[in-house]
DRENGU-454915 format. One line per 3 residues: number of its first residue (from 1); their letters; for each residue x, y, z of N, C-alpha, C. Coordinates in pm, whole numbers. Layout:
<nodes>
NUM) a) X:Y:Z:X:Y:Z:X:Y:Z; ...
</nodes>
This chain:
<nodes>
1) xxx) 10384:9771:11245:10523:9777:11199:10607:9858:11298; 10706:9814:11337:10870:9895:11373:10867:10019:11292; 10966:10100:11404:10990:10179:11330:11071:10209:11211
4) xxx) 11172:10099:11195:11241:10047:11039:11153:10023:10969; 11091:9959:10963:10976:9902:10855:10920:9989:10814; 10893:10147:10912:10776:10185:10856:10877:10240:10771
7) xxx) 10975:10298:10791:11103:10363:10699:11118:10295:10562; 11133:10190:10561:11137:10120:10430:11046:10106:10373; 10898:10083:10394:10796:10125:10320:10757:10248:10288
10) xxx) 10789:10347:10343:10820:10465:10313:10901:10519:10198; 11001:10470:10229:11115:10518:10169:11160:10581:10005; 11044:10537:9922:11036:10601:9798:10978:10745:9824
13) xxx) 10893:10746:9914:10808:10865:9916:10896:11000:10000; 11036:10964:10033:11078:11063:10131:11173:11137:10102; 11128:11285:10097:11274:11386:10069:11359:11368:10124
16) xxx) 11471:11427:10055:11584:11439:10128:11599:11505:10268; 11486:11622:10286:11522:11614:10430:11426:11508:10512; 11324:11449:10460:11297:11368:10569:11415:11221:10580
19) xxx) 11472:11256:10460:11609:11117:10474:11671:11144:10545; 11727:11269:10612:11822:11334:10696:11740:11337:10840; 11617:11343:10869:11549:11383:10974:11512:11220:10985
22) xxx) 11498:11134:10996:11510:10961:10991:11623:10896:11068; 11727:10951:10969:11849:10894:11060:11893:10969:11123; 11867:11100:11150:11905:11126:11323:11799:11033:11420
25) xxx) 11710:11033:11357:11574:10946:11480:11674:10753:11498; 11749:10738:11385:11757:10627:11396:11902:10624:11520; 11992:10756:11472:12132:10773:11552:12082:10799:11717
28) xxx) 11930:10828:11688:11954:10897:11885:11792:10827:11870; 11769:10668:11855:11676:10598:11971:11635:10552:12068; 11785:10613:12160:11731:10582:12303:11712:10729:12336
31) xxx) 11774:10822:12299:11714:10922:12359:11599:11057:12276; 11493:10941:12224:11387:10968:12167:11273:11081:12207; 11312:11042:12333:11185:11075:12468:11234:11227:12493
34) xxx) 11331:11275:12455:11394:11388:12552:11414:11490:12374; 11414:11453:12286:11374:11539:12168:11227:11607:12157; 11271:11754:12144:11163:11858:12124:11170:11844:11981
37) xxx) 11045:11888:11926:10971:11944:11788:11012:12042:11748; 11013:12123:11825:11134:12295:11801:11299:12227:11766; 11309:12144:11873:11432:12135:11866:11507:12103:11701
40) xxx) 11415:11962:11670:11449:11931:11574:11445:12018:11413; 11326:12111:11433:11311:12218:11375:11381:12328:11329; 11437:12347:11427:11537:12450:11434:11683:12392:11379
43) xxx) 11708:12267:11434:11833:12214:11387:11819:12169:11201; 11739:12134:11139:11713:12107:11044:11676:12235:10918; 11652:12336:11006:11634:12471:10937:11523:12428:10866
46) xxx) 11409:12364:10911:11229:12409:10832:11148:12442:10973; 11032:12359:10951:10947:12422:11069:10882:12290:11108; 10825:12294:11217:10743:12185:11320:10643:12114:11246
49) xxx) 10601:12191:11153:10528:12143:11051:10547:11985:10980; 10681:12020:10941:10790:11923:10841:10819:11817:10908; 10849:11861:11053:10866:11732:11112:10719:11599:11114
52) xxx) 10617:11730:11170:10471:11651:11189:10419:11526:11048; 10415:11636:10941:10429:11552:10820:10518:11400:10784; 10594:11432:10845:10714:11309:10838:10618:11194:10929
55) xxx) 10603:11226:11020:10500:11137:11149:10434:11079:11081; 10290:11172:11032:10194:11116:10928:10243:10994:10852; 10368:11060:10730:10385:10966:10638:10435:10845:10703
58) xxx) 10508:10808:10818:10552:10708:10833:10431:10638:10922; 10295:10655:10931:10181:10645:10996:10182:10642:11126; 10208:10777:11187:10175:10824:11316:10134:10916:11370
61) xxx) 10039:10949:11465:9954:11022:11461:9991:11177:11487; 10133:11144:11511:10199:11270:11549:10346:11233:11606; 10405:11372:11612:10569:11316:11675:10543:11251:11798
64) xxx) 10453:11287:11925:10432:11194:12063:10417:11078:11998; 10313:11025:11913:10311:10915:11901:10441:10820:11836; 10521:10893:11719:10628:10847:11690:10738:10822:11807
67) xxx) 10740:10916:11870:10855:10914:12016:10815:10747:12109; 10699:10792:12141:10607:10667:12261:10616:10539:12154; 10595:10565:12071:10628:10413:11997:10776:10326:11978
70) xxx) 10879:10449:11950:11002:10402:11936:11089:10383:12102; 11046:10480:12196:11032:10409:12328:11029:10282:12395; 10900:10254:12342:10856:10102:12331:10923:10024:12278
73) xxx) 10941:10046:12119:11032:9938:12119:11171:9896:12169; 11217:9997:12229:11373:10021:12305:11368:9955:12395; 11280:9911:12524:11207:9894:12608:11191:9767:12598
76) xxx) 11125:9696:12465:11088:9555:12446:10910:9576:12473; 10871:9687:12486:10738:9695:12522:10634:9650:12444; 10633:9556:12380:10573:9527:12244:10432:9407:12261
79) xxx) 10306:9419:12225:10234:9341:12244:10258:9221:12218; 10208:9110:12308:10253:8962:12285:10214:8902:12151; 10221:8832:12044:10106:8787:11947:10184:8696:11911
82) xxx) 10119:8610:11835:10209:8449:11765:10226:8523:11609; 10304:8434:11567:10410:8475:11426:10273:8496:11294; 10187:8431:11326:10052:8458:11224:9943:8610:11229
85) xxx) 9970:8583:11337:9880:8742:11366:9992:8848:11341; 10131:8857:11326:10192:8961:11367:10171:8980:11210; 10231:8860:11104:10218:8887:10988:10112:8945:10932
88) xxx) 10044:8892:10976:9879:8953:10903:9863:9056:10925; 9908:9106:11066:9869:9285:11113:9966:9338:11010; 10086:9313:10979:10186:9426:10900:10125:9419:10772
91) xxx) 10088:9318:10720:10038:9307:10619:9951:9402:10559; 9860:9414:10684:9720:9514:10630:9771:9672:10663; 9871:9667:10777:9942:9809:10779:10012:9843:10662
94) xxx) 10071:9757:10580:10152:9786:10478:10067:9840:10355; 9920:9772:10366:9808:9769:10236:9797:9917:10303; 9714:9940:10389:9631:10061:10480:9709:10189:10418
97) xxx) 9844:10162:10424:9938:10304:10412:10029:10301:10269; 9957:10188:10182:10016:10204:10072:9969:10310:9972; 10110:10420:9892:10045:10492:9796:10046:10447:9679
100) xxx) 9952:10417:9664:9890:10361:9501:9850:10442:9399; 9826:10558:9399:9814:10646:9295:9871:10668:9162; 10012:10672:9213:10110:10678:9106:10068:10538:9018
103) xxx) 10126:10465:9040:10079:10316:9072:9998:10284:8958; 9874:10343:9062:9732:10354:8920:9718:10384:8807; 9770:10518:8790:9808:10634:8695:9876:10524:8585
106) xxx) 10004:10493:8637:10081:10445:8521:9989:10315:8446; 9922:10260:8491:9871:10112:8458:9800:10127:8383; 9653:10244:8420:9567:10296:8371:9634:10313:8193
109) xxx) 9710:10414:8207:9810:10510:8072:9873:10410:8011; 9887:10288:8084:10027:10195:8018:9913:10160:7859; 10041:10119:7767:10012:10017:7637:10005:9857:7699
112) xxx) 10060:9825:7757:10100:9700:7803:10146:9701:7944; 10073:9599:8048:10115:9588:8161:10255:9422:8164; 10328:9426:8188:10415:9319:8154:10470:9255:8311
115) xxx) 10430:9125:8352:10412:9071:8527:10610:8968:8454; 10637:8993:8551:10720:8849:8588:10815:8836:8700; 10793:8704:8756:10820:8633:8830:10944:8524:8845
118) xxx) 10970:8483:8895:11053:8338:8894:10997:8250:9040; 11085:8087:8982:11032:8027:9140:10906:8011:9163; 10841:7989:9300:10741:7933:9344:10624:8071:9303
121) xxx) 10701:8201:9337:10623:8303:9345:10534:8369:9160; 10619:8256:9083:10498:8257:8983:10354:8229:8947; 10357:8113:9039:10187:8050:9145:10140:8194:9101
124) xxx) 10143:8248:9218:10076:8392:9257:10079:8490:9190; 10154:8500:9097:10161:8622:9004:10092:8585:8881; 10069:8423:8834:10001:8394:8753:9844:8442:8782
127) xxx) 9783:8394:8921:9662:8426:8959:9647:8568:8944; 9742:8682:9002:9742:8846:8987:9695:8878:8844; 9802:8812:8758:9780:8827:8634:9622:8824:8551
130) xxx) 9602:8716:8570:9478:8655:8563:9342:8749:8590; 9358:8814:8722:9276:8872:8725:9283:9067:8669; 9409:9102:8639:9448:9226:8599:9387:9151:8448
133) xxx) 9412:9060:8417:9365:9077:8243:9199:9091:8231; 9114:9027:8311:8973:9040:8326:8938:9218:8300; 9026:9317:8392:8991:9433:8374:9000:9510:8226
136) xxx) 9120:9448:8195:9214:9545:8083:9245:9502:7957; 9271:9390:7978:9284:9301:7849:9427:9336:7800; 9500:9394:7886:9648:9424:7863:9741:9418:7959
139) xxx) 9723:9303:8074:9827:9246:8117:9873:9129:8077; 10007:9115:8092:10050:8987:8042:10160:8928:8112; 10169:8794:8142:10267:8700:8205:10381:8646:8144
142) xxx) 10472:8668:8160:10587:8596:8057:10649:8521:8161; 10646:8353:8082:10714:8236:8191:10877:8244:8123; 10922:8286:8023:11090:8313:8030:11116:8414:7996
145) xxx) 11271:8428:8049:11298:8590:8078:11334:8676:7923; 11372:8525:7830:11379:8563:7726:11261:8608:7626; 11154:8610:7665:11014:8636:7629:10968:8804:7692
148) xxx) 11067:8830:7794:11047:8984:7856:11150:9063:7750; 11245:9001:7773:11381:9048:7692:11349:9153:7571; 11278:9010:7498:11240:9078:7342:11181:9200:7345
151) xxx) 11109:9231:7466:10954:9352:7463:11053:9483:7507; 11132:9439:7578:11190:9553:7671:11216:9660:7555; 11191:9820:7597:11183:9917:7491:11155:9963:7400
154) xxx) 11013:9816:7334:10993:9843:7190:10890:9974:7185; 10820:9980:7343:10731:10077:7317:10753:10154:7479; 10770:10323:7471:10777:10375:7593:10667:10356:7687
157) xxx) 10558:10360:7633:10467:10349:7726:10445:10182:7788; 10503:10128:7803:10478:9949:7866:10518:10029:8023; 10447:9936:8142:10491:9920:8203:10562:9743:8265
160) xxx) 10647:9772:8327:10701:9631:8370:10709:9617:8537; 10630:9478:8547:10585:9447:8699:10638:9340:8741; 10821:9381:8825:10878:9246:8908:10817:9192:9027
163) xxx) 10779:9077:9018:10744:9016:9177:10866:8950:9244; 10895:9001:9321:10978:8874:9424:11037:8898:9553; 10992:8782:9615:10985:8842:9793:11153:8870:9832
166) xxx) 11255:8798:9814:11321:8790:9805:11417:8962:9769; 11394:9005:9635:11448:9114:9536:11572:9078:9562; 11638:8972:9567:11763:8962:9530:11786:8855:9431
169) xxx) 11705:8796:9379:11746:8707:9216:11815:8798:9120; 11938:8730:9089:12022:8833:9012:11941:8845:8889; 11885:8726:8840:11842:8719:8659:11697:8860:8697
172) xxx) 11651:8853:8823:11546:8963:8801:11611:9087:8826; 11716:9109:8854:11813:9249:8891:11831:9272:8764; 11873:9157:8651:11928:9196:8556:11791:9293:8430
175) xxx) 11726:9199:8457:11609:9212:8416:11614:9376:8413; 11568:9400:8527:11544:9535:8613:11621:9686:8555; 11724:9603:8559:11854:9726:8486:11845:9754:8299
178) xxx) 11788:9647:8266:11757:9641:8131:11662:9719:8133; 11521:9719:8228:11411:9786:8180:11431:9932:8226; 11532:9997:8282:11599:10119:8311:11625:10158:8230
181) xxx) 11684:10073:8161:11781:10145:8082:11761:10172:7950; 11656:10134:7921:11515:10207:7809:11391:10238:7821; 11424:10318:7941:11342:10413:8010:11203:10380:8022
184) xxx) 11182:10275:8048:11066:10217:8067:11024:10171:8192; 10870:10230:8238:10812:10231:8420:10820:10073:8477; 10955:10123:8572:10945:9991:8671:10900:9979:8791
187) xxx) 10804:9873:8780:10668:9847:8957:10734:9712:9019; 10841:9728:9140:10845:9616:9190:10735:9597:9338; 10734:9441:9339:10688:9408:9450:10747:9308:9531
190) xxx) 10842:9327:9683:10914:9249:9768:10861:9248:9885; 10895:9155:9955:10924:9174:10117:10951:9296:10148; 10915:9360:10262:10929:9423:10337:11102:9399:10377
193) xxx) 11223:9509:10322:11319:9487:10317:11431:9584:10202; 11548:9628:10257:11643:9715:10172:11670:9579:10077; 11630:9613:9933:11681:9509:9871:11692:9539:9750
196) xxx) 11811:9494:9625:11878:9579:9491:11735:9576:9411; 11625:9482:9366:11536:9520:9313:11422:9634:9305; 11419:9634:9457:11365:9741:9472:11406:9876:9446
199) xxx) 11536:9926:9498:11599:9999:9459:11589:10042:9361; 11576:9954:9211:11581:9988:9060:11428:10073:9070; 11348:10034:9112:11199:10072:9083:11186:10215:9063
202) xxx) 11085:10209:9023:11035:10387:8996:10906:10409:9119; 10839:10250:9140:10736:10270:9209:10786:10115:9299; 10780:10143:9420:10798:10015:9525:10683:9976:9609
205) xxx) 10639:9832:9597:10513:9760:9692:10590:9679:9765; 10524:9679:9897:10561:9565:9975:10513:9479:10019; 10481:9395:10066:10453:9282:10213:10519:9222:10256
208) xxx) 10425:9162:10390:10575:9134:10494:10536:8961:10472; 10656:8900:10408:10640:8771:10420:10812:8710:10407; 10880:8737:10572:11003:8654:10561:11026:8510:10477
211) xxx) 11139:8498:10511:11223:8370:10400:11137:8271:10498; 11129:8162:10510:11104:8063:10588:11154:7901:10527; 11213:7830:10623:11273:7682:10561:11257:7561:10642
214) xxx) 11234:7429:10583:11166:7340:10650:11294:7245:10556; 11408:7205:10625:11518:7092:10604:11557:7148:10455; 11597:7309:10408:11679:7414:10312:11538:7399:10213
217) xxx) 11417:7322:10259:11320:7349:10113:11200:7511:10155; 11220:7570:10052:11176:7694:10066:11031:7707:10118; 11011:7724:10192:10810:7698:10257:10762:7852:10247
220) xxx) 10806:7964:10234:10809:8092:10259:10623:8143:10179; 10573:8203:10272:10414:8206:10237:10407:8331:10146; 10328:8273:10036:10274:8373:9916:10211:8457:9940
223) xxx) 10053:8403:10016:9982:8460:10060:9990:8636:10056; 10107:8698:10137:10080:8843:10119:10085:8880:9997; 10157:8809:9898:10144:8878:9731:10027:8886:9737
226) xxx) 9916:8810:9682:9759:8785:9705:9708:8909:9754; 9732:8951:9900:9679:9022:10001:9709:9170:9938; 9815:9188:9898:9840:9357:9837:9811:9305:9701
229) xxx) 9823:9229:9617:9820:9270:9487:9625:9251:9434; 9550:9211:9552:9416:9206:9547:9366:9343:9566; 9416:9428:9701:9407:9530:9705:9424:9611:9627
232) xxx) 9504:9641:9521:9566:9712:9458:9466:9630:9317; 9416:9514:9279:9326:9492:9138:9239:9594:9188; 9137:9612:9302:9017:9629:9357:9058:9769:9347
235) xxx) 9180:9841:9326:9174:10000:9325:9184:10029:9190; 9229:9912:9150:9267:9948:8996:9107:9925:8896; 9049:9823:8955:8902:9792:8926:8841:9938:8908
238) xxx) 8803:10000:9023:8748:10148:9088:8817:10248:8930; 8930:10249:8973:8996:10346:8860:8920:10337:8736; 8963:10227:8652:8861:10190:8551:8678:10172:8551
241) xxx) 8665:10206:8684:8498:10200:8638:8425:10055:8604; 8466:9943:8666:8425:9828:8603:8389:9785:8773; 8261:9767:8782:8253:9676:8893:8286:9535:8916
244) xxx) 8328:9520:9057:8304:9349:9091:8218:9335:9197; 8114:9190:9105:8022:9164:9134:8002:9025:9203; 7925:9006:9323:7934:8870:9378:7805:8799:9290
247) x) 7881:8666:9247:7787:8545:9186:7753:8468:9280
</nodes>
């Protein structure tokens, strides 16, 4: 991932001063190379420390490595690869450095796990579903929105799980603001991207799977739902103590 990307997958997880220490990195990327660790330190009033941490979280091995990377991309210095491999690498960078804990926690504690979708990307959330109910016996799929509607608030402890690569379907925004607004845990999952659904969330997942179109009909690959939301059964599996077993 870019160094935007890693920012936006980040981006739930980051104080306010690493929100402030970001976009100076974003205001002065050409002159990346010529920023000290003190420097920034000192201007920010914490310590070298704070900065280093920031590195980490946005997965780098350190500020050199954050600097030499954003370099590069200024540069165009970027390894060659075709549009399949690039996806797949962000993909597993996005899984690799996802925090799932919280995540866990709530699912584990929830009364009710509650999935919905719209569009093609119900395919895939049906299969997610499918296999979250094998563990728990308390996830559930609702194919209309008026079937979420009814549930919204009856019990604090539900959690509610938007899928959509997109996060800009208004009926799931609306959705979204409803389940806010009776204080009930919202888990979205989008594209890799600043987008109003996400925003609403309490907890944000990503993968990287752009729009894609073949004569305005939507071709745009599921696949990474699959790829993180497998990852994330298989942690949730672990959590609960239930093995999976090859037949």
């Amino acid at each position: 991932m870019n160094f935007e990307e890693r920012v936006i997958s980040q981006s739930i997880n980051l104080t306010d001063l690493e929100d402030k220490i970001v976009k100076y990195f974003f205001k002065n990327k050409e002159h990346i190379s010529d920023l000290k660790i003190t420097y920034l330190a000192h201007k920010f009033y914490t310590y070298p420390n704070t900065i280093t941490r920031l590195c980490h979280k946005l997965g780098y091995t350190g500020f050199s490595d954050l600097k030499s990377s954003i370099k590069n991309e200024n540069l165009g210095n970027i390894k060659t690869e075709d549009y399949e491999q690039k996806e797949l690498r962000i993909n597993l960078e996005l899984i690799n450095q996802m925090k799932s804990d919280k995540v866990l926690d709530k699912l584990v504690n929830a009364k009710k796990i509650n999935f919905y979708s719209m569009g093609q990307t119900t395919y895939a959330t049906r299969l997610v579903v499918g296999n979250f109910y094998a563990l728990d016996y308390k996830s559930f799929f609702y194919d209309y929105p008026n079937d979420l509607t009814h549930i919204i608030g009856r019990e604090n402890d539900d959690v509610f799980f938007l899928i959509s690569l997109s996060g800009n379907k208004k009926q799931l925004i609306e959705l979204a603001k409803e389940i806010k607004s009776h204080g009930n845990f919202l888990i979205t999952l989008t594209h890799l991207s600043i987008n109003p659904l996400a925003k609403l969330a309490d907890e944000r997942l990503y993968c990287y799977s752009p729009d894609k179109r073949v004569d305005d009909y939507n071709v745009t690959d599921k696949t990474p739902i699959l790829l993180v939301m497998n990852d994330l059964f298989k942690k949730y599996a672990e959590k609960l103590n239930k093995k999976i077993t090859s037949v």
